[in-house]
C-alpha positions in Angstrom: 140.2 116.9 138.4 140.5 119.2 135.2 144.4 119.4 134.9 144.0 121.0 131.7 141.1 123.3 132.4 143.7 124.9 135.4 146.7 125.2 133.9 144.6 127.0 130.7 143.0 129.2 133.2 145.7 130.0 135.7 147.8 130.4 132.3 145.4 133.1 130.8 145.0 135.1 134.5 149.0 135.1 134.5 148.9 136.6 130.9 146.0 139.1 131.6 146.9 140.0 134.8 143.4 139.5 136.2 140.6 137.5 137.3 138.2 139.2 135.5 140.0 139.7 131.8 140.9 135.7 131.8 137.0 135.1 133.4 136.0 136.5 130.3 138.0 134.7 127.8 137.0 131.9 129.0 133.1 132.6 130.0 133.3 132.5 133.8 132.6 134.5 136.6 135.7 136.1 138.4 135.3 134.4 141.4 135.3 131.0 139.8 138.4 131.9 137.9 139.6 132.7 141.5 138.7 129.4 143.2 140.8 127.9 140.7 144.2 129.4 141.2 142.8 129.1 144.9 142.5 125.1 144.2 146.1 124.6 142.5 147.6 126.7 145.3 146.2 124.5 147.8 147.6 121.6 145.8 150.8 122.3 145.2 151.4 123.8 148.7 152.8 127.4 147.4 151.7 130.7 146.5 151.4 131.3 142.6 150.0 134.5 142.8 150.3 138.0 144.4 147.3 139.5 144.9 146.3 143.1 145.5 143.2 145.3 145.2 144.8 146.3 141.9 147.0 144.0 140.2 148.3 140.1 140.5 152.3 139.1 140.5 153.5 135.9 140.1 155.9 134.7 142.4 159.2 132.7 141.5 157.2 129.6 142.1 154.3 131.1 139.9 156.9 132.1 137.0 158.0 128.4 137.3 154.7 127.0 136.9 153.3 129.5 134.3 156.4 128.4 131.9 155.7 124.6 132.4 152.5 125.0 131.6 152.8 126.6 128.9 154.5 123.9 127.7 152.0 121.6 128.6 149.3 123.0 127.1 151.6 123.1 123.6 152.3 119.6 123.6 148.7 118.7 124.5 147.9 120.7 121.2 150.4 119.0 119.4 149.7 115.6 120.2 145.6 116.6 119.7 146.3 117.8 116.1 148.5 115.1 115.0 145.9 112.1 116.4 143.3 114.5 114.7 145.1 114.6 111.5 145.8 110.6 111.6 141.8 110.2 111.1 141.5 112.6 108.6 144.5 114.5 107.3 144.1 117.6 105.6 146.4 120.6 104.7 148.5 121.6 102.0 150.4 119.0 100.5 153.3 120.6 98.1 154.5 117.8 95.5 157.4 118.2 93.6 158.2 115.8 90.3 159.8 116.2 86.9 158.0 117.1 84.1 158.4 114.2 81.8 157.9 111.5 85.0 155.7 113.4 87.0 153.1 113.7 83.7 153.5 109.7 83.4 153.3 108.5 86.6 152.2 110.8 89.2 149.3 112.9 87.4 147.3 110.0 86.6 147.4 108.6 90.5 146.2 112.1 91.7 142.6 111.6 91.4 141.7 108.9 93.3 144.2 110.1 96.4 141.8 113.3 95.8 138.8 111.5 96.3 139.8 109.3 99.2 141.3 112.2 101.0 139.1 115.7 100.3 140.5 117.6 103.4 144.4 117.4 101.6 145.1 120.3 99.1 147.4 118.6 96.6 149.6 121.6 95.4 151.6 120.3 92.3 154.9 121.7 90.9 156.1 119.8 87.9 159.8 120.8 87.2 162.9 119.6 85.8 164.8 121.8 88.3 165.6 119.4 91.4 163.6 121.9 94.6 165.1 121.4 97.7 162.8 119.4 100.6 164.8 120.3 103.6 165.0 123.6 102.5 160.9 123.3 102.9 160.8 123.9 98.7 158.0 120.9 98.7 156.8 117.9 101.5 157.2 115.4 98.7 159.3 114.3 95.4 159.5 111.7 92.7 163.1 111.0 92.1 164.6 109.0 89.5 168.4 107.1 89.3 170.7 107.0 92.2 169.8 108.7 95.1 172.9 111.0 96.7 173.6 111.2 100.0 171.3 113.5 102.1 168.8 113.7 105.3 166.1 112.6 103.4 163.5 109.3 103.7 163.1 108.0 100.5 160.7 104.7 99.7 161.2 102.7 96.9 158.6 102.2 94.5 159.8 100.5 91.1 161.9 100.6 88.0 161.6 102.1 85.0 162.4 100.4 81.7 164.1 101.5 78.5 163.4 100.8 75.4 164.8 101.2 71.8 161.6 102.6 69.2 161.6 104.2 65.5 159.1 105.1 63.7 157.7 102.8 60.8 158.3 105.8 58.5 161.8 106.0 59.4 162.2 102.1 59.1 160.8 102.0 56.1 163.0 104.9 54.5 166.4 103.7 56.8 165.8 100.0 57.1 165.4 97.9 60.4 168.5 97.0 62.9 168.4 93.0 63.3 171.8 93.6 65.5 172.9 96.4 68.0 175.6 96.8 65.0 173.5 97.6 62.8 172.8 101.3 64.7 176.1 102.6 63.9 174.6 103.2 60.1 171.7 104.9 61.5 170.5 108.4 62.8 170.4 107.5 67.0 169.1 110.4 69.3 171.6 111.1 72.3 170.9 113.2 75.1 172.7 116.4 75.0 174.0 116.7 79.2 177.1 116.0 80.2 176.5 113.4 82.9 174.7 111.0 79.9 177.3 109.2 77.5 176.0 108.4 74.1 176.4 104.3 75.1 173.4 102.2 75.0 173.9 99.1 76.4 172.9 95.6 75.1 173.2 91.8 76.2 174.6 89.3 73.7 174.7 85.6 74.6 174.7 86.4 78.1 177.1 88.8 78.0 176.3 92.8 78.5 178.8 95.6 76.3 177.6 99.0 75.0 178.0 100.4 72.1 179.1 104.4 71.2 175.6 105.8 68.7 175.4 108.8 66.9 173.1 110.7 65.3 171.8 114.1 64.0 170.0 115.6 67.0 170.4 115.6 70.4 167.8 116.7 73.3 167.8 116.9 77.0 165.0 114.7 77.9 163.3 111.8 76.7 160.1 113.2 76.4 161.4 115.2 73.2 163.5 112.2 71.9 160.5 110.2 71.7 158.6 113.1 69.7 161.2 113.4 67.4 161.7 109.4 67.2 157.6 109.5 66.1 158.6 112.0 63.8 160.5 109.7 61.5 164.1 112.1 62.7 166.2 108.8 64.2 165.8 106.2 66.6 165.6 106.8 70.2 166.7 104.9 73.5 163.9 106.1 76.2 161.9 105.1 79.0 159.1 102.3 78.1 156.6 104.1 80.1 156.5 107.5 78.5 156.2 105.9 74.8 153.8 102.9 75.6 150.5 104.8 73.9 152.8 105.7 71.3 153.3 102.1 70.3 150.1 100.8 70.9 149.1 103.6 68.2 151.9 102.1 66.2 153.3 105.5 65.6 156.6 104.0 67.4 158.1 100.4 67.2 159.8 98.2 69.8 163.5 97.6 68.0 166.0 95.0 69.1 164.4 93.5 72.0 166.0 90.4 72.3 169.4 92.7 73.1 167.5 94.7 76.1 169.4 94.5 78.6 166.7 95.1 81.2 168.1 98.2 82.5 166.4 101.4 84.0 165.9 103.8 87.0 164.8 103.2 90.3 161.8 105.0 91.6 161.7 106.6 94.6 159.8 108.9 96.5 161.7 111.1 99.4 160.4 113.4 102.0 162.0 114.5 105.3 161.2 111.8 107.9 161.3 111.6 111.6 158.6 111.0 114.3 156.6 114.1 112.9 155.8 113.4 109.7 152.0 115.1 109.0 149.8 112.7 108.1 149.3 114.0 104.7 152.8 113.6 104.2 152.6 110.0 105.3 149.5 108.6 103.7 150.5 110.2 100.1 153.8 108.2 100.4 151.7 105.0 101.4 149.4 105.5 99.1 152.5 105.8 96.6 154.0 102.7 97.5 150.4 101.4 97.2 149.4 102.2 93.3 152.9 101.5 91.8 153.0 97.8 93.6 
């Protein structure tokens, strides 16, 4: 017995009004199309449909029965699309990171989630303005530092590091800190927001303390700190990932390592969660979770 196939067809001769307009939407003869509804009516023991020479009514129980299967046949829909999209997902997937973070660590993952799923459009939006998710801004976003308080499902996947660097032309002209002390003598590049003090913290013996730094120049990211750092302006407190190929050049070096305190900024991704969560949704943030482990 084709549930489906009768609740489609007595469906479509409820919205057409007519044997033959739903026969030919869905390629059958009127009189098949007839023995249908004849077959559910026998089933269910009622009459669905009022039937003269020149129109069809539903009756109370046929109103009933047209609305639950219409939402039958969505669910069934549903449910098909989302196993479908489990085996191969595919859409557009909007992704949402800043600038500075989203140019070191989630460009150079793109290309091989490309190539393992073609079917997903991967719509980037690099940005340093925060887009709303449950406002449907994006599907995904990279977030770094403490998370506030919201509806969203966020995964963790790692830590940033931070790092003290100066170029050897500024060393050379300025000398080299062999202390945290010693930076109070020397040019330091802050970060110009109100949220971000101008303390950099160390670790001594065992015990952490931070000292205030000053300096000629202040930006609001740390991609420009570490340009200006490169540039021989001061020395510059940033992440260790966005200046790595900076000091493997050797245009920037490591200062004071023995004081790092081994602080940083968690790494999350967040996206809205529940028991719908599209597939592409689901296998970017696994495949996330995946490359950064």
């Amino acid at each position: 017995m084709d549930v489906a196939g009768d609740l489609e067809t007595f469906t479509l001769v409820a919205e057409t009004g007519s044997f033959s307009a739903a026969g030919r939407r869905l390629g059958l003869a009127p009189s098949s199309v007839a023995r249908v509804v004849d077959r559910l009516e026998a089933r269910l023991g009622v009459r669905l449909l009022l039937r003269t020479t020149r129109s069809l009514t539903l009756t109370a129980e046929g109103a009933t029965y047209l609305s639950s299967a219409r939402r039958i046949l969505a669910d069934l829909r549903e449910t098909e699309h989302l196993i479908s999209e489990q085996s191969s997902p595919r859409g557009r997937l909007r992704v949402s990171a800043s600038i500075l973070y989203g140019k070191t660590f989630l460009v150079p993952l793109l290309g091989a989630f490309i190539e393992r799923h073609p079917g997903v459009l991967v719509d980037i939006n690099l940005t340093d303005t925060v887009v709303d998710i449950a406002a449907g801004q994006a599907d995904v976003a990279l977030r770094l530092g403490t998370l506030p308080d919201s509806p969203l499902t966020a995964r963790a996947l790692g830590k940033t590091h931070k790092v003290i660097v100066a170029s050897p032309r500024y060393l050379a002209r300025r000398g080299t800190p062999q202390v945290p002390e010693d930076l109070l003598d020397h040019d330091c590049i802050n970060f110009n927001f109100r949220r971000a003090a101008p303390d950099w913290p160390f670790r001594k013996d065992g015990r952490d303390y931070s000292l205030t730094v000053k300096g000629s120049v202040e930006t609001n990211n740390g991609d420009t700190q570490g340009q200006l750092a490169a540039q021989g302006i001061g020395i510059a407190r940033v992440c260790a990932e966005t200046v790595e190929h900076a000091i493997r050049s050797g245009e920037l070096v490591p200062l004071l390592e023995a004081f790092n305190p081994g602080d940083g900024e968690e790494i999350h991704v967040v996206f809205m969660g529940g028991a719908h969560v599209p597939a592409r949704v689901r296998c970017f943030v696994d495949y996330l979770v995946e490359s950064f482990r």
